[in-house]
MIDOSE-1310 file (N, C-alpha, C; in nm, 2 decimals, decimal comma, always signed):
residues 131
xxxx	+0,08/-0,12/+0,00/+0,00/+0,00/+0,00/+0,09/+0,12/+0,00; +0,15/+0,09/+0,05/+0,33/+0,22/+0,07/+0,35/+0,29/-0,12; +0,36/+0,17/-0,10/+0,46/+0,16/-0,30/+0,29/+0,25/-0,35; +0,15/+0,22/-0,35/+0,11/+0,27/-0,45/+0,07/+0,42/-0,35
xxxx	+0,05/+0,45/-0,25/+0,04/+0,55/-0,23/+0,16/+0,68/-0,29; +0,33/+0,61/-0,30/+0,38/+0,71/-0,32/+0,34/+0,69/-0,50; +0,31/+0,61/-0,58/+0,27/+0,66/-0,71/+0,17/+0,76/-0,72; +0,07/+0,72/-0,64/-0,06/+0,89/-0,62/+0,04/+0,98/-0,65
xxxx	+0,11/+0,98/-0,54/+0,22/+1,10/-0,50/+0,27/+1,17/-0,60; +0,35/+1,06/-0,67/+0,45/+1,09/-0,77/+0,34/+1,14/-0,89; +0,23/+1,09/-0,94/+0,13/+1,10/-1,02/+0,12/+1,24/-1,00; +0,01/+1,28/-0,90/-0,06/+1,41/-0,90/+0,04/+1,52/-0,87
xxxx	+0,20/+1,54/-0,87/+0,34/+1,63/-0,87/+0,35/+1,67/-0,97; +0,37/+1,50/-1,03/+0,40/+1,52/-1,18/+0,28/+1,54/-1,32; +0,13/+1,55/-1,27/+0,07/+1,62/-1,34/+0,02/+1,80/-1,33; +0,08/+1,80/-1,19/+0,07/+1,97/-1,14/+0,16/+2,03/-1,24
xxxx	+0,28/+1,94/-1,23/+0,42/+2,02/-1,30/+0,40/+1,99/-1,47; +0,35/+1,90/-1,47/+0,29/+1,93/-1,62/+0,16/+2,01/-1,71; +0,08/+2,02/-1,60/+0,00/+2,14/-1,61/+0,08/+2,29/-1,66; +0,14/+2,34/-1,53/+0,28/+2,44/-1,54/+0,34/+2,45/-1,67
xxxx	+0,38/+2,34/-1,69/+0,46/+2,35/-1,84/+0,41/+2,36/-1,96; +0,29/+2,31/-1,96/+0,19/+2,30/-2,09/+0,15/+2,41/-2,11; +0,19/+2,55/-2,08/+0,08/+2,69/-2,05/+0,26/+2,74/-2,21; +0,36/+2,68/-2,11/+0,46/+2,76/-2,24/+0,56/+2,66/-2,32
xxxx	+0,53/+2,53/-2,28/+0,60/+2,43/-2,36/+0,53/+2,28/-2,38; +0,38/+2,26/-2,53/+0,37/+2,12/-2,45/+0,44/+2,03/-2,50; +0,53/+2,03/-2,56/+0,65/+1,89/-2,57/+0,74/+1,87/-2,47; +0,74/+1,98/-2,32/+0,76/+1,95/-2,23/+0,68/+1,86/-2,15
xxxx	+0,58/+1,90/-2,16/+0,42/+1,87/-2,03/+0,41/+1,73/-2,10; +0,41/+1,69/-2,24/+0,41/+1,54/-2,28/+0,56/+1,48/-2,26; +0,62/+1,51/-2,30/+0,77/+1,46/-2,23/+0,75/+1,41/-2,04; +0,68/+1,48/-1,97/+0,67/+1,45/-1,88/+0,55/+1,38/-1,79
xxxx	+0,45/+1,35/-1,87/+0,36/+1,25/-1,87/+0,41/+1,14/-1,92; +0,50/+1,13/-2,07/+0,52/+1,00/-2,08/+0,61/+0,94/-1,96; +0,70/+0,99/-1,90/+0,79/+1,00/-1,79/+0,71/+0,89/-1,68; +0,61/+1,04/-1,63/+0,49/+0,98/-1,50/+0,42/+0,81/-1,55
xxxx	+0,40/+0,79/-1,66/+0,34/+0,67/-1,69/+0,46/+0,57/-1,67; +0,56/+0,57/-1,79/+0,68/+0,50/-1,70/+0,69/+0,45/-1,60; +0,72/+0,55/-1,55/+0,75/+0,57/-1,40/+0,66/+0,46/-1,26; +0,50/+0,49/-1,34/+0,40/+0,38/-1,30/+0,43/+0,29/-1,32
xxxx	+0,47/+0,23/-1,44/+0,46/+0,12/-1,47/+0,57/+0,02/-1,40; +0,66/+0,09/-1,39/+0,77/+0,05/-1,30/+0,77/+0,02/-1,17; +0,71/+0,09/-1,07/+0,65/+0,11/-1,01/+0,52/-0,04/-0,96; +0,40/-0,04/-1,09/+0,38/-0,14/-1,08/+0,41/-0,29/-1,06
xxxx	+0,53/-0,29/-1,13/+0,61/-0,43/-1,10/+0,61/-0,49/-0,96; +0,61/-0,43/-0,85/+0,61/-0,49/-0,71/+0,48/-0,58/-0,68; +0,35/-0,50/-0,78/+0,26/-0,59/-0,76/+0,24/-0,73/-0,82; +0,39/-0,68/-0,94/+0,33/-0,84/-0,97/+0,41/-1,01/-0,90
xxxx	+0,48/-0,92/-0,85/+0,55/-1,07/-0,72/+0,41/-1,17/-0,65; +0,34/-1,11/-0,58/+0,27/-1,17/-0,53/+0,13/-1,24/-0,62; +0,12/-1,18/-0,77/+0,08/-1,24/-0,86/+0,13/-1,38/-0,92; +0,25/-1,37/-0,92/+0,33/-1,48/-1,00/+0,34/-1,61/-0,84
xxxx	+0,37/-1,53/-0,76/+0,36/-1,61/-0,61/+0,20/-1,73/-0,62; +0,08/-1,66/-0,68/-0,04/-1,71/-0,67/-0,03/-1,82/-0,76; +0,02/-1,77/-0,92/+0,03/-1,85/-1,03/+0,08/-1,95/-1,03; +0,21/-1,96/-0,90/+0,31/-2,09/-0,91/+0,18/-2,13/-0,81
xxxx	+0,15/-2,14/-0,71/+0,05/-2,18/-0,62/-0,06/-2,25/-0,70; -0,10/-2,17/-0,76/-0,22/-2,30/-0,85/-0,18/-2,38/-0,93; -0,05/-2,35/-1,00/+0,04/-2,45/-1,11/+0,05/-2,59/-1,02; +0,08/-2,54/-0,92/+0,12/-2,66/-0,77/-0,01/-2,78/-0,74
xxxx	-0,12/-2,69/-0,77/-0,25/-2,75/-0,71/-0,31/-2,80/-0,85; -0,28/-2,69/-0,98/-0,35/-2,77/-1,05/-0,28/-2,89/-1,09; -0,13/-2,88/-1,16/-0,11/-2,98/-1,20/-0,01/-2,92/-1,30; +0,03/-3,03/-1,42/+0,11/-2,96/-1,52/+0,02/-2,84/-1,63
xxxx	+0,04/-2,74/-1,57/+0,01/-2,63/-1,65/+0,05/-2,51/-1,69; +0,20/-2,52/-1,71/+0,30/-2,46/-1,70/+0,29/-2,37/-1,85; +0,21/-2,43/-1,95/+0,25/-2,35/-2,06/+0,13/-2,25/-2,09; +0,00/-2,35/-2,01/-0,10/-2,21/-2,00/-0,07/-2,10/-1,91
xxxx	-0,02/-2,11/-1,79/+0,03/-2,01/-1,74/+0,10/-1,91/-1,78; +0,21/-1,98/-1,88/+0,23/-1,86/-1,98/+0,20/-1,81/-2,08; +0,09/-1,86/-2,08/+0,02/-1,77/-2,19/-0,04/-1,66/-2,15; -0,10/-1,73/-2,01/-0,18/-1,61/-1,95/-0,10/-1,48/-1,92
xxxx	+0,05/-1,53/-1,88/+0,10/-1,41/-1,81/+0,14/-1,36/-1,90; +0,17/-1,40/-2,05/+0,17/-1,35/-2,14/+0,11/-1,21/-2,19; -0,07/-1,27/-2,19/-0,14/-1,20/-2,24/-0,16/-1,07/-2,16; -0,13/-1,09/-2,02/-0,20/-1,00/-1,94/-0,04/-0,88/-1,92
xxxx	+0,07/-0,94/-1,96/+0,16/-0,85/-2,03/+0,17/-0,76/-2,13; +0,09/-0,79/-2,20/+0,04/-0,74/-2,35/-0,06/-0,69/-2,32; -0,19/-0,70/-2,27/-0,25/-0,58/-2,24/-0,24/-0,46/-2,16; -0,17/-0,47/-2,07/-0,08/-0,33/-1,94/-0,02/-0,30/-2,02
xxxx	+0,10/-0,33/-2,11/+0,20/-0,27/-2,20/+0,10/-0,15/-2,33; -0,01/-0,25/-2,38/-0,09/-0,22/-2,48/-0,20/-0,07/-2,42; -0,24/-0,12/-2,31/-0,35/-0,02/-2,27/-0,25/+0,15/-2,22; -0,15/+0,08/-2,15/-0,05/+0,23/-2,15/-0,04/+0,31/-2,26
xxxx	+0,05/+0,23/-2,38/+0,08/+0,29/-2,49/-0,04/+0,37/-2,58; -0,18/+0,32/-2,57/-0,29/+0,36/-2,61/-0,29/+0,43/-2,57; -0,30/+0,48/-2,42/-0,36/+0,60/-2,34/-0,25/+0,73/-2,37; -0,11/+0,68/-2,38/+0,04/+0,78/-2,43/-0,07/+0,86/-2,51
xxxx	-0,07/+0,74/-2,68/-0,08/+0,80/-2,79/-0,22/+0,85/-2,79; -0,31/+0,88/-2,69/-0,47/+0,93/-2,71/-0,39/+1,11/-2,64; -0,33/+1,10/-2,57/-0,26/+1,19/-2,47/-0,20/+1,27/-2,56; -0,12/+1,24/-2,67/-0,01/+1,28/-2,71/-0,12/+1,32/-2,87
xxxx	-0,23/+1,33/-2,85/-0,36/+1,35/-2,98/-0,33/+1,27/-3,13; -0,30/+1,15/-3,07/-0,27/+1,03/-3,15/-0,37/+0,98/-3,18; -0,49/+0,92/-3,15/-0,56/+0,87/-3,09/-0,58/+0,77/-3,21; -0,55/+0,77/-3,32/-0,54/+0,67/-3,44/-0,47/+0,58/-3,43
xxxx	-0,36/+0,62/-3,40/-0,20/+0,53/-3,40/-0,26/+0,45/-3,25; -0,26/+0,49/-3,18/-0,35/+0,47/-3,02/-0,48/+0,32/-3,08; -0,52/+0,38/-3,11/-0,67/+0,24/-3,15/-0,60/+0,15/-3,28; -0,51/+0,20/-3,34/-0,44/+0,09/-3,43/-0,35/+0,00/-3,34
xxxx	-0,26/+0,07/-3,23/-0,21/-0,04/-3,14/-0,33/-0,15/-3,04; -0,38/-0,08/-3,01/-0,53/-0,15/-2,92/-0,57/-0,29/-3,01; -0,58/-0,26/-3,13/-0,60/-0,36/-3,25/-0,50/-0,45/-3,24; -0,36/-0,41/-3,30/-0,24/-0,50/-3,28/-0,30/-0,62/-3,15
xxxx	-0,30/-0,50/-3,08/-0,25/-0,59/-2,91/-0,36/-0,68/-2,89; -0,49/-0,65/-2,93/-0,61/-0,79/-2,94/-0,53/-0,92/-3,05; -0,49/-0,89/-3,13/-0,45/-1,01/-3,20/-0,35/-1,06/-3,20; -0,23/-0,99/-3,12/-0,11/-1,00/-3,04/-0,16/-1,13/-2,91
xxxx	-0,26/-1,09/-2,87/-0,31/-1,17/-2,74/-0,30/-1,27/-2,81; -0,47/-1,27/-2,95/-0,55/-1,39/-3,00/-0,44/-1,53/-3,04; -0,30/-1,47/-3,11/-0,20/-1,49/-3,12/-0,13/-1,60/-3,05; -0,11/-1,54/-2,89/+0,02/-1,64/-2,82/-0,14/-1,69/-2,76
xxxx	-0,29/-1,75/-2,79/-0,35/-1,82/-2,70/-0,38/-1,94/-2,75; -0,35/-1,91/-2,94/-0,34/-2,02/-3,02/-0,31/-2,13/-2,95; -0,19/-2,17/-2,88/-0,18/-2,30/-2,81/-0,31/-2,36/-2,68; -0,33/-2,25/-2,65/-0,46/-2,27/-2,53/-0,55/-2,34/-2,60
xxxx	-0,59/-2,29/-2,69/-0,73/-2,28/-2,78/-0,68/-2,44/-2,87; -0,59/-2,44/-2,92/-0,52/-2,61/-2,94/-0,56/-2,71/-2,81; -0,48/-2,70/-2,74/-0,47/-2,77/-2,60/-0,65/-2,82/-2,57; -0,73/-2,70/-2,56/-0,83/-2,71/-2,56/-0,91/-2,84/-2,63
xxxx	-0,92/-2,81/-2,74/-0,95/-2,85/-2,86/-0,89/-3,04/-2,85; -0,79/-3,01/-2,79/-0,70/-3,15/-2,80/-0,79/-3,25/-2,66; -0,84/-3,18/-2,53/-0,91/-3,18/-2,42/-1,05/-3,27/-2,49; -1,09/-3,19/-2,56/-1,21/-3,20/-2,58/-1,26/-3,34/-2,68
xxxx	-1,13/-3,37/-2,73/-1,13/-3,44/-2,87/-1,13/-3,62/-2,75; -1,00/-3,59/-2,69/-0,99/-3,73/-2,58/-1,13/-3,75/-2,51; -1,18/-3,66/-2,44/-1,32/-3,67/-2,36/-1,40/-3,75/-2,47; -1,41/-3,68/-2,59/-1,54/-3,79/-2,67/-1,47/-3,91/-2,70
xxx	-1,35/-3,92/-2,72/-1,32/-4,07/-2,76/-1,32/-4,15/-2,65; -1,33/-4,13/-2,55/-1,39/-4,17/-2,43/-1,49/-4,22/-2,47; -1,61/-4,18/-2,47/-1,73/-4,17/-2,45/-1,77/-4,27/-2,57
């Protein structure tokens, strides 16, 4: 709770002082939003210890599921990376380049889940020859 309170911190400084700047420079004030986002994102990484902590924990209980795991942590890499860079380029009055990456990053996902959606598929195929 430490770590995200001082991001507030660092956030609402660093959007005062870009306010400030934007009145006589805004390739300063966006220079320094993309900074503040960074900055978050970095930042955010502490949270994901205790994520990955959970993921090995169910890996443990589920079983061998080591490669969906990475897909997942995959995907959910590519969307934080993806939804940042959106919000940059909607900021920065992108907002095209912004919803063309958004696009990428959905089929970026659809992409590395191909194996899930196999695996699946492969699941489903043994269950009826069962049957």
């Amino acid at each position: 709770m430490d770590i995200y309170l001082k991001m507030v911190g660092m956030t609402a400084v660093g959007i005062m002082l870009s306010l400030v700047l934007s009145r006589n420079s805004k390739d300063y004030s966006f220079l320094i939003a993309v900074v503040i986002c960074c900055g978050l994102c970095i930042s955010a990484v502490s949270f994901l210890a205790p994520i990955f902590d959970f993921l090995t924990d169910l890996e443990g209980w589920i079983g061998k599921t080591a490669p969906l795991m990475e897909v997942l942590i995959k995907a959910v890499g590519l969307s934080l990376i993806g939804e940042t860079m959106v919000t940059i380029c909607a900021d920065a009055g992108h907002a095209a380049v912004g919803k063309t990456l958004q696009l990428c990053t959905t089929i970026g996902i659809i992409y590395i889940g191909i194996p899930l959606v196999k695996s699946l598929f492969e699941l489903i195929e043994s269950v009826l020859e069962m049957l």
